[in-house]
PALUMDO-811506 format. One record per residue (C-alpha): residue number from 0; x, y, z; residue in three letters. Coordinates in Angstrom, 3 decimals, decimal comma, always signed. Layout:
! residues N
[NUM [X Y Z] 'ALA'],
...
END
This chain:
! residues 224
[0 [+0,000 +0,000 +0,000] 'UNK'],
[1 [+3,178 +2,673 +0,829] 'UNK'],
[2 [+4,253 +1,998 -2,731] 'UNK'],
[3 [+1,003 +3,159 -4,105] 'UNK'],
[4 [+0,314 +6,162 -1,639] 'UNK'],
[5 [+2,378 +8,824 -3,224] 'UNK'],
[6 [+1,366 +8,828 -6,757] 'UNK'],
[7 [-2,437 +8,899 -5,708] 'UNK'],
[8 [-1,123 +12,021 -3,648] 'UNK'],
[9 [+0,014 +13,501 -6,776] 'UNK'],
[10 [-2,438 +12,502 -8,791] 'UNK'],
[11 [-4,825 +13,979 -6,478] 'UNK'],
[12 [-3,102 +17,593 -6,017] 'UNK'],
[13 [-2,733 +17,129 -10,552] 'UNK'],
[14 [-6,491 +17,085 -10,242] 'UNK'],
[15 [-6,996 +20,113 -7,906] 'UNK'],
[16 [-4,707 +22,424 -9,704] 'UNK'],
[17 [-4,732 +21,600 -13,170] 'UNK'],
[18 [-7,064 +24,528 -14,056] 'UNK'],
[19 [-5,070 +27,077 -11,951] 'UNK'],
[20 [-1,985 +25,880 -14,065] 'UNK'],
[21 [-3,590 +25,868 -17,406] 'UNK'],
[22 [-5,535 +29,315 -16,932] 'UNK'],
[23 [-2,355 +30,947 -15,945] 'UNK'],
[24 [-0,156 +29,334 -18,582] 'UNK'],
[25 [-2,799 +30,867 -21,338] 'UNK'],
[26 [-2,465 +34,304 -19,759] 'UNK'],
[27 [+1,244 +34,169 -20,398] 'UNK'],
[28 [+0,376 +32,792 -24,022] 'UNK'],
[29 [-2,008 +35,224 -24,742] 'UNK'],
[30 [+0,655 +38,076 -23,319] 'UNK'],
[31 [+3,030 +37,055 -26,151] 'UNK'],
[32 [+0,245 +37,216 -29,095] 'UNK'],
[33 [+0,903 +41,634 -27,837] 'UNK'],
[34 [+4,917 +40,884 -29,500] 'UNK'],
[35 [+4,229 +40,423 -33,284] 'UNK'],
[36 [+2,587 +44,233 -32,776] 'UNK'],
[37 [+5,857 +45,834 -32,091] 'UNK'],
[38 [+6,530 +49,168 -30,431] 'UNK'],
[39 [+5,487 +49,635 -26,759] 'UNK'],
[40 [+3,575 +46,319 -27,529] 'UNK'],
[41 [+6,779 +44,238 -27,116] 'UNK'],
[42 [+7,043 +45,767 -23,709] 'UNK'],
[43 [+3,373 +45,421 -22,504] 'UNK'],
[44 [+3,364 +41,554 -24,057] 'UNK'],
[45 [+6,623 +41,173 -22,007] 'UNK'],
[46 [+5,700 +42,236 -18,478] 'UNK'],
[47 [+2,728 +40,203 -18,533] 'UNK'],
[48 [+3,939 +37,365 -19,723] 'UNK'],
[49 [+6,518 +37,749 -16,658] 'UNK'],
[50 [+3,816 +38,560 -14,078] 'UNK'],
[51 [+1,571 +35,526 -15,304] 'UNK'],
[52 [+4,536 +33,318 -14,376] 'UNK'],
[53 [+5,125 +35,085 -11,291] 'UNK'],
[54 [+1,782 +34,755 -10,521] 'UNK'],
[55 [+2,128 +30,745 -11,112] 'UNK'],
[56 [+5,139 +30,837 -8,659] 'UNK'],
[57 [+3,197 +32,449 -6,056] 'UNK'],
[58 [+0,140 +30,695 -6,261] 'UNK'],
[59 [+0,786 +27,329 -6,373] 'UNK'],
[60 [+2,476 +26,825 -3,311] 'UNK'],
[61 [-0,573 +28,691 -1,632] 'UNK'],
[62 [-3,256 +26,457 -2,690] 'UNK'],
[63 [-1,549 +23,114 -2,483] 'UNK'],
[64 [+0,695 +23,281 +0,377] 'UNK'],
[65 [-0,627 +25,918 +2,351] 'UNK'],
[66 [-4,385 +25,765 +2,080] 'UNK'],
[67 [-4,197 +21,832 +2,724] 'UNK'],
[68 [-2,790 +22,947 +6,256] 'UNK'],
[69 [-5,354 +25,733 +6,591] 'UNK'],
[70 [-8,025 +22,940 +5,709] 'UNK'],
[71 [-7,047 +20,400 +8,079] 'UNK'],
[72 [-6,525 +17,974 +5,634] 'UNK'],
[73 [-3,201 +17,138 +6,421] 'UNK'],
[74 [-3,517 +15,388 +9,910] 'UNK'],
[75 [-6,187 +12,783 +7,154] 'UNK'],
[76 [-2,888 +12,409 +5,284] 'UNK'],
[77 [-0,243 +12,005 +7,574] 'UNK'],
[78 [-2,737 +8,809 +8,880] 'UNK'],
[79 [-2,127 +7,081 +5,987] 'UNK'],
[80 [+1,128 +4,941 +5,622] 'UNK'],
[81 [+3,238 +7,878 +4,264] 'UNK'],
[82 [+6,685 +9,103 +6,347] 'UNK'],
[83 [+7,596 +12,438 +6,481] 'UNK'],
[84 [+10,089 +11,903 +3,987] 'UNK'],
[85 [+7,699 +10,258 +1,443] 'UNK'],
[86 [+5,108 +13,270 +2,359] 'UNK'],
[87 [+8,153 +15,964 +1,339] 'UNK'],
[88 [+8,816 +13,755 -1,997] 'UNK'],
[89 [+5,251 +13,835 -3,100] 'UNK'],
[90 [+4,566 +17,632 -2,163] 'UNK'],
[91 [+8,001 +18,618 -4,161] 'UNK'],
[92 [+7,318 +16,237 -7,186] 'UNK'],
[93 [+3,572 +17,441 -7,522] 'UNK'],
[94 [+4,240 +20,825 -6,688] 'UNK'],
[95 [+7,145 +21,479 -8,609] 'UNK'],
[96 [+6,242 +19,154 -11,435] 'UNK'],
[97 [+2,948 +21,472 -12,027] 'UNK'],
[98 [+4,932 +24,670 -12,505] 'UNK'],
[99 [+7,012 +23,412 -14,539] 'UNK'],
[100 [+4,852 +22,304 -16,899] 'UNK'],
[101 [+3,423 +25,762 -17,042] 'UNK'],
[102 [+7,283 +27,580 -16,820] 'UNK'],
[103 [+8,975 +24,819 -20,247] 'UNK'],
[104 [+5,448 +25,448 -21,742] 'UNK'],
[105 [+5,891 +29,515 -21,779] 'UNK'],
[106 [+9,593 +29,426 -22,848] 'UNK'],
[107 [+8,919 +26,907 -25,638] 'UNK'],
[108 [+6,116 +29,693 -26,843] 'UNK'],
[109 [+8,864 +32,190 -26,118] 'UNK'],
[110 [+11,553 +30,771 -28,247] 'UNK'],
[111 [+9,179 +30,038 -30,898] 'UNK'],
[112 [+7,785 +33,797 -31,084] 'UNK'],
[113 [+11,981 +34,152 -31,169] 'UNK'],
[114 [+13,432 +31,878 -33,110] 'UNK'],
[115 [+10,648 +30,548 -35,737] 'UNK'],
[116 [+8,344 +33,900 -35,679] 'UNK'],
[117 [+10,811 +36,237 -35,022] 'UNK'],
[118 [+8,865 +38,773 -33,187] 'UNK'],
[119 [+11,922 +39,845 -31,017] 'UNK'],
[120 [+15,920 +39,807 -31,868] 'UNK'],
[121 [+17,886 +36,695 -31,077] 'UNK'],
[122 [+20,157 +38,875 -29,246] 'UNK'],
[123 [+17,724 +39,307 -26,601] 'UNK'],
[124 [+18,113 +35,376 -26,272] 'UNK'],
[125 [+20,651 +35,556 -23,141] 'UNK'],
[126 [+18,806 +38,003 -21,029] 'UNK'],
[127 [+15,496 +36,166 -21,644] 'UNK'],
[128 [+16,949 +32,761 -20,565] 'UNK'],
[129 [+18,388 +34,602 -17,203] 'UNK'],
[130 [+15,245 +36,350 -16,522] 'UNK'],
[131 [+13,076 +33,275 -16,654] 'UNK'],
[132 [+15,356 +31,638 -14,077] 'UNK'],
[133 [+13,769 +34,578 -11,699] 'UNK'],
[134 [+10,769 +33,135 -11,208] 'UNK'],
[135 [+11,982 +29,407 -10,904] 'UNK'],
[136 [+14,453 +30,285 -8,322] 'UNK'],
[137 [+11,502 +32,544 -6,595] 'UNK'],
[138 [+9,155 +29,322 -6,719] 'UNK'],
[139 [+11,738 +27,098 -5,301] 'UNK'],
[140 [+11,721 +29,395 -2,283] 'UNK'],
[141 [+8,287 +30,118 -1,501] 'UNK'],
[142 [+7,802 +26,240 -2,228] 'UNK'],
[143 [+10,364 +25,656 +0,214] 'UNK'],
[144 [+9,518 +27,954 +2,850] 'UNK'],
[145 [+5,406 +26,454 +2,701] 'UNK'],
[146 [+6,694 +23,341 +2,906] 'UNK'],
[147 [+9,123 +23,225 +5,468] 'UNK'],
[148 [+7,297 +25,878 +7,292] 'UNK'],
[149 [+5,255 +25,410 +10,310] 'UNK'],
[150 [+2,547 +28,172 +9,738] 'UNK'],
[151 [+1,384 +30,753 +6,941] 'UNK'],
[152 [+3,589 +33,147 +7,843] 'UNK'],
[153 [+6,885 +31,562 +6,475] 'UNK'],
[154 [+5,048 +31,012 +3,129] 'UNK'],
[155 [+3,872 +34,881 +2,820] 'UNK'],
[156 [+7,420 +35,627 +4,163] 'UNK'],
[157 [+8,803 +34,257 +1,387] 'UNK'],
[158 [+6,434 +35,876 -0,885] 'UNK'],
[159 [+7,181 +39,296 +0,091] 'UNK'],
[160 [+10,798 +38,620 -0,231] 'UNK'],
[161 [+10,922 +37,121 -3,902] 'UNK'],
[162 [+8,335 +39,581 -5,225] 'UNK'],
[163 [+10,118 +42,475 -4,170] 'UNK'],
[164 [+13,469 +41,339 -5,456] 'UNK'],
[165 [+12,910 +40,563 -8,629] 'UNK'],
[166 [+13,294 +44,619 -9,744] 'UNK'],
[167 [+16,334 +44,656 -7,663] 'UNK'],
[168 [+17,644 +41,574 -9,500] 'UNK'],
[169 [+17,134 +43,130 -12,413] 'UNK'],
[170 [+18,310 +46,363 -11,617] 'UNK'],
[171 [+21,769 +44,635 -10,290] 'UNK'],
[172 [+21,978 +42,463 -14,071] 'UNK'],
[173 [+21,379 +45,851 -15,970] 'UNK'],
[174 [+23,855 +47,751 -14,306] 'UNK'],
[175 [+27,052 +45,350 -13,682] 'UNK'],
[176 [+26,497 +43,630 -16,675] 'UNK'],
[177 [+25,685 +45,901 -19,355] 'UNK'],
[178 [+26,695 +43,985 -22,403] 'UNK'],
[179 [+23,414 +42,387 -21,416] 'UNK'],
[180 [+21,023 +44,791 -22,276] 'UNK'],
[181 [+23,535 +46,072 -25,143] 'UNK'],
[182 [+22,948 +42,736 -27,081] 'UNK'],
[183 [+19,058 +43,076 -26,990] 'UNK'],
[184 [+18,819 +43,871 -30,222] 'UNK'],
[185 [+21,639 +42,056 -31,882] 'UNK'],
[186 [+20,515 +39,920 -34,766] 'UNK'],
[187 [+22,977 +37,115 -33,346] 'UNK'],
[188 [+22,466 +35,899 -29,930] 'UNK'],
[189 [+26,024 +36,650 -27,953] 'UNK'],
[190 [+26,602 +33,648 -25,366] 'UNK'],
[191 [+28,973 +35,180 -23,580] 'UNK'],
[192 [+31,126 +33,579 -20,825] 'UNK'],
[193 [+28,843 +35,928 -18,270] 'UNK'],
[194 [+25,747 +34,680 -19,266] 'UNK'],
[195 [+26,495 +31,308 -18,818] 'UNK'],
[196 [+28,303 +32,073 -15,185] 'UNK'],
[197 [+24,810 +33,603 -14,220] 'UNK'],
[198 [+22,744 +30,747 -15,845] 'UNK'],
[199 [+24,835 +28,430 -13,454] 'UNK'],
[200 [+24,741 +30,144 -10,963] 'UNK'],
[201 [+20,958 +30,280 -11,412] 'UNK'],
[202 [+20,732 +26,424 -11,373] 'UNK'],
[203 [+22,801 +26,099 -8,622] 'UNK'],
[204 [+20,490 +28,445 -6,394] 'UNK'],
[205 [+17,460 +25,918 -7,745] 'UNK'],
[206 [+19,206 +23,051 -7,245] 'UNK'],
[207 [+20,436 +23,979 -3,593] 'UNK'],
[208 [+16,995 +25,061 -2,747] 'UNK'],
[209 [+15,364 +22,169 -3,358] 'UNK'],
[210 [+17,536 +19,761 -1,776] 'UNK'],
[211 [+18,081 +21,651 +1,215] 'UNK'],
[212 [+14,047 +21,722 +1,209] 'UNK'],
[213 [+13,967 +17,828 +1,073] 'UNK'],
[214 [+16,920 +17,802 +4,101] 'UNK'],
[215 [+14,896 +19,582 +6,583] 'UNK'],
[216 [+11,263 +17,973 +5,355] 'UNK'],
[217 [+12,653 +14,748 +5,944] 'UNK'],
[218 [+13,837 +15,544 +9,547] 'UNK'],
[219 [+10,293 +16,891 +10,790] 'UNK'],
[220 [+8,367 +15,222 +13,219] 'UNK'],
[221 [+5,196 +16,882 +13,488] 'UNK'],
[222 [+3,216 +18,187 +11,005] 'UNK'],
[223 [-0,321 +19,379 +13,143] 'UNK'],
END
């Protein structure tokens, strides 16, 4: 029975937020459609399709982490024959799983409106691939904090911290590494050996995040 336990617990949080995930990944479709316009277009389409995600990376978490403590439905789970460690694994994988099928399915839009449509420059390639590592790495953490947190407050903690950062992020890309925003509009997209340090460095935030939210899952106790 503890073999079958976890995928009926994704399964089951699959069928609860499927149309959050779906609505929201059409909203960041349908923010692209603004690119083939041009002008000040470009820059509308771009922010929302940015904010949709953001919007993903906040809200999941909520609903299927959070709200399942709000709703006392976790002390019904933690009676089944699930350890705390096998409770973490099926929270990350579900949770996790879901927004990334909504994050691959808006960059493989995005480099399609880029590469095959060519609404935007290639050049702007590089800053587009380190700007959608924002709102991974900001998922990862509010994920982490609402699962390994004890109350509501470590979850909106988290959200307050990644949603105001992500200017500041920005701000701090723009301004130490201006080739960045120099190469927007270069035909050719310039891989340069900064891009690729920040890209790594990106996926070693994500990756150190999530294991270190696995660690400390697996060593609670108590969960009510």
């Amino acid at each position: 029975m503890k073999t079958n336990v976890i995928p009926q617990l994704i399964l089951k949080d699959w069928r609860l937020q499927s149309r959050t995930i779906t609505l929201l990944t059409l909203a960041g479709v349908a923010a692209l459609a603004f690119l083939p316009i041009g002008g000040k277009a470009i820059i509308v389409g771009t922010v929302f399709f940015f904010v949709a995600m953001i919007f993903c990376a906040c809200l999941l978490p909520v609903q299927n982490i959070v709200n399942e403590q709000k709703k006392q439905t976790l002390p019904f789970i933690m009676s089944l024959p699930l350890s705390s460690a096998q409770y973490g694994a099926a929270k990350l994988i579900s949770t996790t799983g879901m927004f990334l099928i909504s994050w691959l399915a808006l960059l493989g839009v995005a480099l399609f409106m880029t590469l095959v449509r060519h609404t935007v420059p290639n050049g702007a390639l590089p800053m587009g691939m380190i700007l959608m590592g924002f709102p991974l790495i900001g998922f990862c953490l509010v994920n982490g904090a609402a699962l390994v947190g004890d109350s509501e407050a470590w979850a909106t903690t988290a959200l307050a911290i990644t949603n105001s950062s992500y200017w500041l992020v920005w701000f701090m890309l723009a301004s130490h590494v201006p080739s960045l925003m120099q190469n927007l509009s270069s035909p050719v997209a310039v891989w340069s050996p900064a891009v690729f340090k920040i890209l790594s460095g990106e996926f070693g935030i994500i990756l150190l995040i999530l294991g270190l939210t696995m660690f400390l899952q697996s060593r609670k106790r108590s969960f009510i």
